[in-house]
C-alpha positions in Angstrom: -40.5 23.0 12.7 -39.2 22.0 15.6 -41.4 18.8 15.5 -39.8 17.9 11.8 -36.4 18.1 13.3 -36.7 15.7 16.0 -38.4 13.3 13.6 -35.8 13.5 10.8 -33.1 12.7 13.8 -34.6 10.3 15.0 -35.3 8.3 11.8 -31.3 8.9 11.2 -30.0 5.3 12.4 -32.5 3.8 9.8 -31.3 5.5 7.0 -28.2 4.2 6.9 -26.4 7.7 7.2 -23.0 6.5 9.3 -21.8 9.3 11.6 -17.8 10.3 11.0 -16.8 9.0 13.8 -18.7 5.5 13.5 -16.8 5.8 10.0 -13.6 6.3 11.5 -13.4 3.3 13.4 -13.5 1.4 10.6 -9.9 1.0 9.1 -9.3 -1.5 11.4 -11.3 -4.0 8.8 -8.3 -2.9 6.0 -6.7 -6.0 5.1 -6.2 -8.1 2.3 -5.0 -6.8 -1.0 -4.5 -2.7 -1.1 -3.5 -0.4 -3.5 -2.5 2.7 -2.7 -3.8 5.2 -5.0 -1.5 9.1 -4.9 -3.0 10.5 -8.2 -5.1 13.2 -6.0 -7.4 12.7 -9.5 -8.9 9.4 -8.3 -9.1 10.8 -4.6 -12.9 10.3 -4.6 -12.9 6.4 -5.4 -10.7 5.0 -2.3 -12.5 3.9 0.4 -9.9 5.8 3.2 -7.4 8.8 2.9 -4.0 7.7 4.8 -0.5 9.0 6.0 2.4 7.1 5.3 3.9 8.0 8.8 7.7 7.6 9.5 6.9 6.8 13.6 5.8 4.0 14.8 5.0 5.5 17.7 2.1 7.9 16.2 0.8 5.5 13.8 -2.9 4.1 14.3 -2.0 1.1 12.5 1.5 -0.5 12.2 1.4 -2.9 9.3 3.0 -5.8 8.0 3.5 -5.8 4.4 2.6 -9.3 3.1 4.7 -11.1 -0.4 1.8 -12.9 -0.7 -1.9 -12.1 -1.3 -3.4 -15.5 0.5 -1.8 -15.0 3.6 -3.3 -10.9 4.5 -5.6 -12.4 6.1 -5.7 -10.4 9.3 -5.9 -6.7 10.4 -2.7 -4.8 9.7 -1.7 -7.5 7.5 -1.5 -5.6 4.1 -0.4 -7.3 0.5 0.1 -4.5 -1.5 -1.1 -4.7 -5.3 0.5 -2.9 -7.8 -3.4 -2.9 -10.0 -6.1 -1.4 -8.6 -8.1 -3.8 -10.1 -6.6 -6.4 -7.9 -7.3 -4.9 -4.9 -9.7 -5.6 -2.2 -9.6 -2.2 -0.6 -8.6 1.1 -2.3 -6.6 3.9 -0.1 -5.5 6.9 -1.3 -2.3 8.4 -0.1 -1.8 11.8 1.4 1.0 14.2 1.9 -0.8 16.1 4.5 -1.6 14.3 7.8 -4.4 16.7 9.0 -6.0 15.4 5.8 -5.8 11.7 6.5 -8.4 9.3 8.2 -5.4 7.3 9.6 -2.0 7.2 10.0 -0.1 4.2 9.1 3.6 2.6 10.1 5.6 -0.1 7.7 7.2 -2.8 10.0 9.3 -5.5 8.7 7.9 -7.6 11.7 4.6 -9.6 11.7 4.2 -9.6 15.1 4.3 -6.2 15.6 1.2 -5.8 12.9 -1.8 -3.9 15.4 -4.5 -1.6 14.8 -4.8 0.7 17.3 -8.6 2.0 18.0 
């Protein structure tokens, strides 16, 4: 028994099973065109859950809401769609922070756009 465990962990990085926290790490690759999806119905079909966080301060990624789709072209540099069918990445959003996969800050400034790791 013991023998079938250590094989089936070992064969784990080739099965393409992502750990959590490998998963995690990931949001800083959200860019481009977004939607943010808040009917908890369609909760299963975004790629991340996120808090809309009121700190800057707290927030793993500040972000800099684009007005046009062509120029998100960095991380933290978000044009937000108003079609889901539009969008390049699909987040839903969450009332509860505990819930969330990442926190995220509006700022008016595009400098200020970072994605903290």
């Amino acid at each position: 028994m013991q023998l079938l465990l250590a094989l089936w962990i070992s064969l784990l990085p080739y099965l393409g099973v992502a750990p959590a926290a490998e998963a995690a790490r990931n949001h800083c690759q959200v860019y481009g065109a977004i939607y943010l999806e808040r009917n908890p119905l369609y909760k299963n079909t975004a790629s991340h859950v996120v808090y809309l966080g009121e700190q800057e301060a707290f927030a793993d990624m500040v972000v800099y809401r684009e007005s046009n789709k062509l120029f998100a072209d960095a991380p933290a540099v978000w044009f937000v769609t108003p079609t889901k069918a539009f969008a390049s990445h699909v987040l839903y959003v969450t009332d509860q922070r505990h819930q969330a996969d990442f926190t995220v800050h509006f700022t008016d400034v595009r400098s200020f756009a970072t994605c903290r790791e």
